[in-house]
C-alpha positions as CSV (number, residue, x, y, z in Angstrom):
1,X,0.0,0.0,0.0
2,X,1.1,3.2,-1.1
3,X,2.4,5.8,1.9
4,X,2.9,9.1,0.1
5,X,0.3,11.8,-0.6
6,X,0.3,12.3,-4.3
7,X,-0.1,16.3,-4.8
8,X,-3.7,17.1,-6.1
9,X,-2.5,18.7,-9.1
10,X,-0.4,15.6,-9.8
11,X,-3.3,13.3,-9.5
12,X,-5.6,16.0,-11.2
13,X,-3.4,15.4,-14.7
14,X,-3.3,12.0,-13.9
15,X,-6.9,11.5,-14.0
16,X,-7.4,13.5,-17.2
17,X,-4.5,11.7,-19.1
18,X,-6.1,8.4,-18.7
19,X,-9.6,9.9,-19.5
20,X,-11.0,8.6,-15.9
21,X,-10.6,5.2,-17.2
22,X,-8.1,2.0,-16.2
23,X,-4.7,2.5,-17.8
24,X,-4.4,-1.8,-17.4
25,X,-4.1,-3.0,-21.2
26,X,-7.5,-4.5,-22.4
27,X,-9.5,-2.9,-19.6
28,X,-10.4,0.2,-20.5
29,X,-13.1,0.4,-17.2
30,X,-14.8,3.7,-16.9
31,X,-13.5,5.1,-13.1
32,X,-16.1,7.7,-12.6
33,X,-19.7,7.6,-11.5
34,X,-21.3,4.1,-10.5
35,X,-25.1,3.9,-11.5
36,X,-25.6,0.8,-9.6
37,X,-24.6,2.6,-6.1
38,X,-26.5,5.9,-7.3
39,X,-23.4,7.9,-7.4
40,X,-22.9,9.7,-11.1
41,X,-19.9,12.0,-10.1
42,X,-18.1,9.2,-7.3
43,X,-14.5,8.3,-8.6
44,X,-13.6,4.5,-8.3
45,X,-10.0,4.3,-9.7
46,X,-7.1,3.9,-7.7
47,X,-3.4,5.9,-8.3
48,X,-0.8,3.3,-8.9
49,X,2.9,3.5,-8.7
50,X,4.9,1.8,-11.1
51,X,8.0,2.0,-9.1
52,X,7.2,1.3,-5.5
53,X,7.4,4.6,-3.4
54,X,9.2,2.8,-0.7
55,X,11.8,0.2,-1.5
56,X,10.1,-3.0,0.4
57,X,6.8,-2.0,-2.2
58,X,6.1,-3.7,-5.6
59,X,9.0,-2.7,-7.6
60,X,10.7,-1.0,-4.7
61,X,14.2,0.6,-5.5
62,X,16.7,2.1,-2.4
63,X,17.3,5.2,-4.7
64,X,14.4,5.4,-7.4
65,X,11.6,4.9,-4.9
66,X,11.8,8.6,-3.2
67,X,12.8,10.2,-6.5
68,X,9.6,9.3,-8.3
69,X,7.3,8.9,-5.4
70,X,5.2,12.0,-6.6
71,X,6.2,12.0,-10.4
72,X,3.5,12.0,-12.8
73,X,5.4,9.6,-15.2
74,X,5.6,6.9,-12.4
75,X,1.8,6.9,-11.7
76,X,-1.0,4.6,-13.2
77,X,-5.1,4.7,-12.7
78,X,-5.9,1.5,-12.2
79,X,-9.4,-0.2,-11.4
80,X,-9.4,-2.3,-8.2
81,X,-9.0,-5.7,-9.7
82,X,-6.1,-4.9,-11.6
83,X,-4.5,-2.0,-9.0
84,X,-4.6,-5.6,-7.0
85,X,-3.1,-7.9,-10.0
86,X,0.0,-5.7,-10.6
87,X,1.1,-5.1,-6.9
88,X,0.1,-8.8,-5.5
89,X,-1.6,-11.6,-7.2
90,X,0.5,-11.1,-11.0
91,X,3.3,-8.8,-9.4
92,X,5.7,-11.3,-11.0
93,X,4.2,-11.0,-14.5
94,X,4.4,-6.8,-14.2
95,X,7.9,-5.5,-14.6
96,X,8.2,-1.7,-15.0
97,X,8.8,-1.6,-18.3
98,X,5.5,-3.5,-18.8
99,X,3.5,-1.2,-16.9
100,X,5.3,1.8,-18.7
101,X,4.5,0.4,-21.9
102,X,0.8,0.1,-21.2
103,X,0.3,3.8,-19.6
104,X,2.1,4.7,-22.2
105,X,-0.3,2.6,-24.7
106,X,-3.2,3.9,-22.9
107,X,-2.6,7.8,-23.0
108,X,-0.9,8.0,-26.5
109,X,-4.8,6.7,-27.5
110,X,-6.8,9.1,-25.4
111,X,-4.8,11.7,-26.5
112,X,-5.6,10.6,-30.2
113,X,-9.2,10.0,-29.8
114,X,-9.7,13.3,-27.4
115,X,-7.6,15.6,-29.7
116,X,-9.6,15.2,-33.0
117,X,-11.1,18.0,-34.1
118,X,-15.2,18.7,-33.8
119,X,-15.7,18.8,-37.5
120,X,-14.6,15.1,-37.9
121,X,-17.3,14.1,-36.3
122,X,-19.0,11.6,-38.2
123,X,-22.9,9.6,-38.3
124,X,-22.3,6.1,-38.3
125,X,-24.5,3.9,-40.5
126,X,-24.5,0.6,-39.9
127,X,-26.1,-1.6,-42.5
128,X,-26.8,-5.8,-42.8
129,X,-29.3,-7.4,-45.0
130,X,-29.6,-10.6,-42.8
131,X,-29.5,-11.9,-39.1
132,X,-26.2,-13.9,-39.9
133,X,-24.3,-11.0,-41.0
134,X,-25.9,-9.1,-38.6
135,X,-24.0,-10.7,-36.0
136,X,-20.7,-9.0,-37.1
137,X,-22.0,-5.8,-36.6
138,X,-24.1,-5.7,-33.5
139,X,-21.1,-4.3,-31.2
140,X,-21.4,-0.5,-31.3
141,X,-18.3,-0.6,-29.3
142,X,-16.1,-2.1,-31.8
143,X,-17.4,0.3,-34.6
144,X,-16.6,3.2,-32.9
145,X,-13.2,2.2,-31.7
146,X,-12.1,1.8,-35.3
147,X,-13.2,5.6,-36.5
148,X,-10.1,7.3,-34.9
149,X,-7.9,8.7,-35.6
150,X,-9.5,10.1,-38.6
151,X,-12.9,10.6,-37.2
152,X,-15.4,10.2,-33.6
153,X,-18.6,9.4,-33.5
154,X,-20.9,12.5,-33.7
155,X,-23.4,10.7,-31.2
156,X,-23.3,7.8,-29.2
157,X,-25.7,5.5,-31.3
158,X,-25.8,4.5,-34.7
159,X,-28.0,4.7,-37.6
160,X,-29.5,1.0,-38.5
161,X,-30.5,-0.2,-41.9
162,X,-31.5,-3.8,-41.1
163,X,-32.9,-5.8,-44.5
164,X,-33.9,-8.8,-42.3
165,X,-37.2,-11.1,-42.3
166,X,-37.7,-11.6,-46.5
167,X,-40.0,-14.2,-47.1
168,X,-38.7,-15.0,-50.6
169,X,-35.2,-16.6,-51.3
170,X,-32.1,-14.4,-53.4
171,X,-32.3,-16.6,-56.8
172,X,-36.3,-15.2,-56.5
173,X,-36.2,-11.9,-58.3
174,X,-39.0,-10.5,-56.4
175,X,-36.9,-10.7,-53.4
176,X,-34.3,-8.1,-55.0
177,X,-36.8,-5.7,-56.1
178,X,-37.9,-5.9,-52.1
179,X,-34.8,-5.4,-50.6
180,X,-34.2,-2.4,-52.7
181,X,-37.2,-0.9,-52.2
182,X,-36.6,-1.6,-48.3
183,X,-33.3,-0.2,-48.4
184,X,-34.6,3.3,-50.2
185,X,-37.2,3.9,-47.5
186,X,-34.9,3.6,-44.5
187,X,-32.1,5.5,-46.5
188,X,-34.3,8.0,-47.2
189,X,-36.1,7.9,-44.0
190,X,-33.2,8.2,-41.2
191,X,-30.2,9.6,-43.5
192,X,-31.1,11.5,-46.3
193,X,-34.0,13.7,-44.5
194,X,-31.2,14.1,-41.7
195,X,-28.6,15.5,-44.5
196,X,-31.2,17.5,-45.7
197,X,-32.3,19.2,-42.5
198,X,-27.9,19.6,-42.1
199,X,-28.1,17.2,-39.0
200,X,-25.8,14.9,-40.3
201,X,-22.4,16.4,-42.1
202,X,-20.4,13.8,-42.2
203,X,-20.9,9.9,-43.0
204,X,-18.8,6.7,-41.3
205,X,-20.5,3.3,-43.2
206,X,-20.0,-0.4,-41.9
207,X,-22.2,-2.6,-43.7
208,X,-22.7,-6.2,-44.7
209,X,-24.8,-7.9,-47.1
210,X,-25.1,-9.4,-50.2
211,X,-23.1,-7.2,-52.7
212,X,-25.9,-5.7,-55.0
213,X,-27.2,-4.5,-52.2
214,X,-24.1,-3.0,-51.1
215,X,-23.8,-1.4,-54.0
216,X,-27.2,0.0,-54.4
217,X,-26.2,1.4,-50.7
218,X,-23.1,3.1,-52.3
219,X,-25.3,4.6,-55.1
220,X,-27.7,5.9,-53.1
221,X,-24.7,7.6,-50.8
222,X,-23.1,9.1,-53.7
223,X,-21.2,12.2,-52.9
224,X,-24.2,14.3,-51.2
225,X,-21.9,14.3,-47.7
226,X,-18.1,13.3,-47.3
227,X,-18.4,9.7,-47.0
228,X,-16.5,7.2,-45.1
229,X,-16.3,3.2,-45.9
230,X,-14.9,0.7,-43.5
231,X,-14.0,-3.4,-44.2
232,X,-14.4,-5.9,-42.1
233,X,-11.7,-8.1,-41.7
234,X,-11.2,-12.0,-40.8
235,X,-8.7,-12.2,-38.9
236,X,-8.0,-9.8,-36.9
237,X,-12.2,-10.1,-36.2
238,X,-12.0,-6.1,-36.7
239,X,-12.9,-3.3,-38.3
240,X,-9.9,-1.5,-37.6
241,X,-7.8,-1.1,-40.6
242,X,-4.6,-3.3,-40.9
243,X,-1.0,-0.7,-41.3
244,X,2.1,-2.3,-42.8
245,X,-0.1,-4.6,-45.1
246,X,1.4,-5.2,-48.6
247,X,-0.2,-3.4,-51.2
248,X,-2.9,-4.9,-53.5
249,X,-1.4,-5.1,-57.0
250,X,-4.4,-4.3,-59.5
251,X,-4.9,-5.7,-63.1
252,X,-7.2,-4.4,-65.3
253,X,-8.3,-5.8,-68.9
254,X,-9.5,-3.7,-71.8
255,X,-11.5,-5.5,-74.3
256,X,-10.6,-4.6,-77.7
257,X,-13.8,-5.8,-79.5
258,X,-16.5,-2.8,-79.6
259,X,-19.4,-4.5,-81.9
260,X,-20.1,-7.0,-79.3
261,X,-23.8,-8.2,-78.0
262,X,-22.9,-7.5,-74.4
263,X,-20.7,-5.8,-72.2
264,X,-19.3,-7.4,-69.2
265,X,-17.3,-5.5,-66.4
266,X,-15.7,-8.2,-63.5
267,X,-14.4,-6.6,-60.7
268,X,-12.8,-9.8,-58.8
269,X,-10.7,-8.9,-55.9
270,X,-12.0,-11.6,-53.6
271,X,-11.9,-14.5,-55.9
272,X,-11.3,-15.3,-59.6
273,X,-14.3,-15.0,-61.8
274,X,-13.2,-16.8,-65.0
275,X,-14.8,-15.5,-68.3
276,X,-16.6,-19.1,-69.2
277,X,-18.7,-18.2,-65.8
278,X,-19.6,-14.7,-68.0
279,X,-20.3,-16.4,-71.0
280,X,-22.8,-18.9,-69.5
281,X,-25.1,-15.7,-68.9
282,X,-24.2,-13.4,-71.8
283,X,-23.3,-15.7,-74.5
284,X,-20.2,-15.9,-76.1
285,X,-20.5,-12.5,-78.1
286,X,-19.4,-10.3,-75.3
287,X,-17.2,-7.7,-74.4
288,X,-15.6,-8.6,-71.1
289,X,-13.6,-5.8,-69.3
290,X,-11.9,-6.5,-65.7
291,X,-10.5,-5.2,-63.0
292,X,-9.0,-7.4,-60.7
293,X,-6.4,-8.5,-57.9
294,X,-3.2,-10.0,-59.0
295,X,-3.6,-12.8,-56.2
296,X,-7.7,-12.5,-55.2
297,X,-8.6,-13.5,-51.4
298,X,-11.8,-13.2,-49.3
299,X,-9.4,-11.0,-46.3
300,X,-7.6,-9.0,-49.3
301,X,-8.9,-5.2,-48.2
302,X,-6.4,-4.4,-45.2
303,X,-5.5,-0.6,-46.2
304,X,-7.6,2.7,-47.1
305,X,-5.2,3.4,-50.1
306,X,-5.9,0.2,-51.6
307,X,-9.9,1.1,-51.6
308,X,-8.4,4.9,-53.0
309,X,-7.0,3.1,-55.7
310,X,-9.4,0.1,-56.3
311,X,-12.1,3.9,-57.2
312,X,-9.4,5.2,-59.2
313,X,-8.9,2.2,-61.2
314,X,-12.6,1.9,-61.5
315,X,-13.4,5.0,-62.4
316,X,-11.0,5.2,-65.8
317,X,-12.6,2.1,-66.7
318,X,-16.0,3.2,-66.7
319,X,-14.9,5.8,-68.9
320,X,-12.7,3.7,-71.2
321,X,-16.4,1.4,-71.5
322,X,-18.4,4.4,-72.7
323,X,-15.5,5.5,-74.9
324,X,-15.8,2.2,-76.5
325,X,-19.4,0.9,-76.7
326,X,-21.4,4.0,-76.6
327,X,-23.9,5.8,-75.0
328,X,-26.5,3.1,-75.5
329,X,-24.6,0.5,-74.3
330,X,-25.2,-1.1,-70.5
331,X,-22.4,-2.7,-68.4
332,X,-22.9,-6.1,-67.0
333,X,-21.4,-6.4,-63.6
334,X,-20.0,-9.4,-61.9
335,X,-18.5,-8.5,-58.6
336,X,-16.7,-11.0,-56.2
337,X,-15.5,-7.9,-53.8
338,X,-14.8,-6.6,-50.5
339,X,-17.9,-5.3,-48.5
340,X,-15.9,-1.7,-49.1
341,X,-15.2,-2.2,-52.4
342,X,-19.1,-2.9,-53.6
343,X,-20.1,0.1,-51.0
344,X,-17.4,2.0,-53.4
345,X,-18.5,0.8,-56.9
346,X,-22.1,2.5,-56.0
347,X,-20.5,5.7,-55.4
348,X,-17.6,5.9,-57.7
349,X,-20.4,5.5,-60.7
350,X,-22.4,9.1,-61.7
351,X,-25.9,9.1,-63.1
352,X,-25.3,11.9,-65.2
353,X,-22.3,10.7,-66.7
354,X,-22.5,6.6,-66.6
355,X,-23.7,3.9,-68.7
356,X,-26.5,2.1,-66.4
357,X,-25.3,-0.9,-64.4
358,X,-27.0,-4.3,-63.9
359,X,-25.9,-6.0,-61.0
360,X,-25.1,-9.8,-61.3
361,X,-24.8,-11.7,-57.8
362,X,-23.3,-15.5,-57.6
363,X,-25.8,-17.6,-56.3
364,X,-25.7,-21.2,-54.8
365,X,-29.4,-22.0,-55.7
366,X,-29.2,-21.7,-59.4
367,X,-25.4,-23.0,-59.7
368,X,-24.0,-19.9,-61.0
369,X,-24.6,-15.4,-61.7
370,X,-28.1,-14.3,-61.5
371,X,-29.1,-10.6,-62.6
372,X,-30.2,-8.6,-59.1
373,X,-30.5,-4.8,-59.7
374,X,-30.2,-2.0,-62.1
375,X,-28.0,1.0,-61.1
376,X,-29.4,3.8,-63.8
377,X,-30.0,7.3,-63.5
């Protein structure tokens, strides 16, 4: 047990660095206010020394012990069980450099999370299309945590599109012409009445669900509010984007043949889609165009300049089509994508400028691509 009285201003600045919450890695506990005993503004954290401030203590040292007895840098808010861990039950498994690394952990992030700035405050929408991908995205917590440090939430709820409860199966294509009909009404319904009445500014998107639907999402986002997309990875189970991941190395295909029957655009950066697959739906007299990954996975989006370049990509090639086929022409679509990258192909696309886009999806029922939706002006 700690011995010296720790200046107020000392533990003051120690309380706002760790933003009133455990500095213990993975803990995170809020310190202040218990609802449970009916006390909102009671603190329940307790100041921690990393080095002992007596040399018999946890850490103890003859010399150092005295020195930082009362120096900010040497002091931790902990929550009870783990102000108890460090000093007795796990003392062995906490070293000071340990503890150092995780205060430093800790406040390095709440000065990153507290120091952005108001006007990256962002609405999060949060969209599935059914209950098993819903299950990915039901923890509010993990969403917000992978905002910073390039945005906070604006409030502390999130805006749910849920497509969920369809009585008709996806190779039906009634139930595509449902769930995009669903989709505009709850769109228009809790976001775009909100943009328009300039509550919401600013746009953070996690969503899962089948890709047309995904891309009808994008479409409908467009560019009316700065726009932010977010992938969910595999492993790490995150939505936190993945630094130091190698770049995606992007091929693209120009078809040369401009008096074709039909034009096909695959986009495969989570698997191969192989041209017989195309021609099975379009016939052999088509015009196949692709973008792709040079080695395709279903965990391939790690980085936010990889989704930058995956629209840039996309967007020449939607020109280079129209260039090529006309004005009349329409661009057959068969995406195998990340859930960013479909989100992204809605929005990159312009209805005043675009040749309309039908949506293929691959479907298990039927054995191979089915048409879904129509992106047109």
């Amino acid at each position: 047990m700690a011995k010296t009285q720790i200046p107020n201003q000392v533990q003051v600045a120690l309380w706002g660095k760790a933003g009133g919450r455990c500095e213990y890695r993975g803990c995170n506990e809020d310190l202040i206010g218990d609802l449970i005993a009916g006390r909102e503004d009671g603190k329940f954290g307790f100041i921690a020394h990393i080095v002992a401030d007596s040399p018999e203590g946890p850490r103890g040292d003859p010399i150092r012990s005295p020195l930082l007895a009362k120096d900010l840098k040497n002091l931790m808010l902990l929550c009870a069980r783990h102000h108890k861990g460090v000093d007795v039950d796990y003392l062995a498994d906490h070293s000071e450099d340990v503890l150092l690394e995780m205060k430093a952990e800790h406040e390095d992030r709440i000065a990153i999370v507290t120091g952005i700035a108001e006007e990256r405050a962002a609405h999060v929408i949060r969209f599935a299309a059914d209950i098993g991908q819903r299950d990915a995205l039901i923890s509010t917590r993990s969403i917000f945590l992978a905002m910073p440090p390039d945005h906070h939430p604006a409030e502390g709820r999130t805006i749910d599109i849920e497509l969920v409860g369809c009585d008709y199966a996806d190779h039906e294509p009634i139930y595509w012409t449902l769930q995009r009909d669903n989709l505009r009404r709850l769109f228009t319904r809790k976001v775009k009445e909100r943009i328009e009445q300039k509550e919401i500014r600013q746009l953070s998107v996690f969503a899962l669900a089948p890709q047309p639907l995904l891309i009808e999402l994008g479409h409908l986002l467009g560019d009316i509010v700065p726009v932010t997309v977010h992938q969910r990875h595999r492993e790490p189970a995150t939505w936190r984007w993945q630094p130091g991941q190698p770049a995606i190395r992007f091929r693209t295909h120009e078809c040369e043949a401009a008096h074709c029957s039909a034009v096909a655009l695959k986009l495969a950066l989570s698997a191969t889609v192989t041209d017989d697959r195309i021609q099975a739906v379009l016939g052999g007299d088509v015009a196949i165009w692709s973008l792709a990954a040079e080695n395709p996975h279903n965990d391939i989006m790690r980085r936010p300049e990889d989704l930058s370049e995956f629209k840039r990509h996309l967007r020449r090639l939607l020109d280079r089509i129209k260039a090529a086929h006309g004005e009349d022409a329409i661009i057959n679509v068969f995406p195998a994508l990340p859930n960013s990258a479909a989100v992204e192909v809605g929005r990159v696309w312009m209805p005043k400028a675009d040749l309309p886009l039908q949506i293929y999806d691959q479907n298990r029922a039927v054995g191979g691509f089915i048409p879904t939706l129509t992106i047109s002006p």
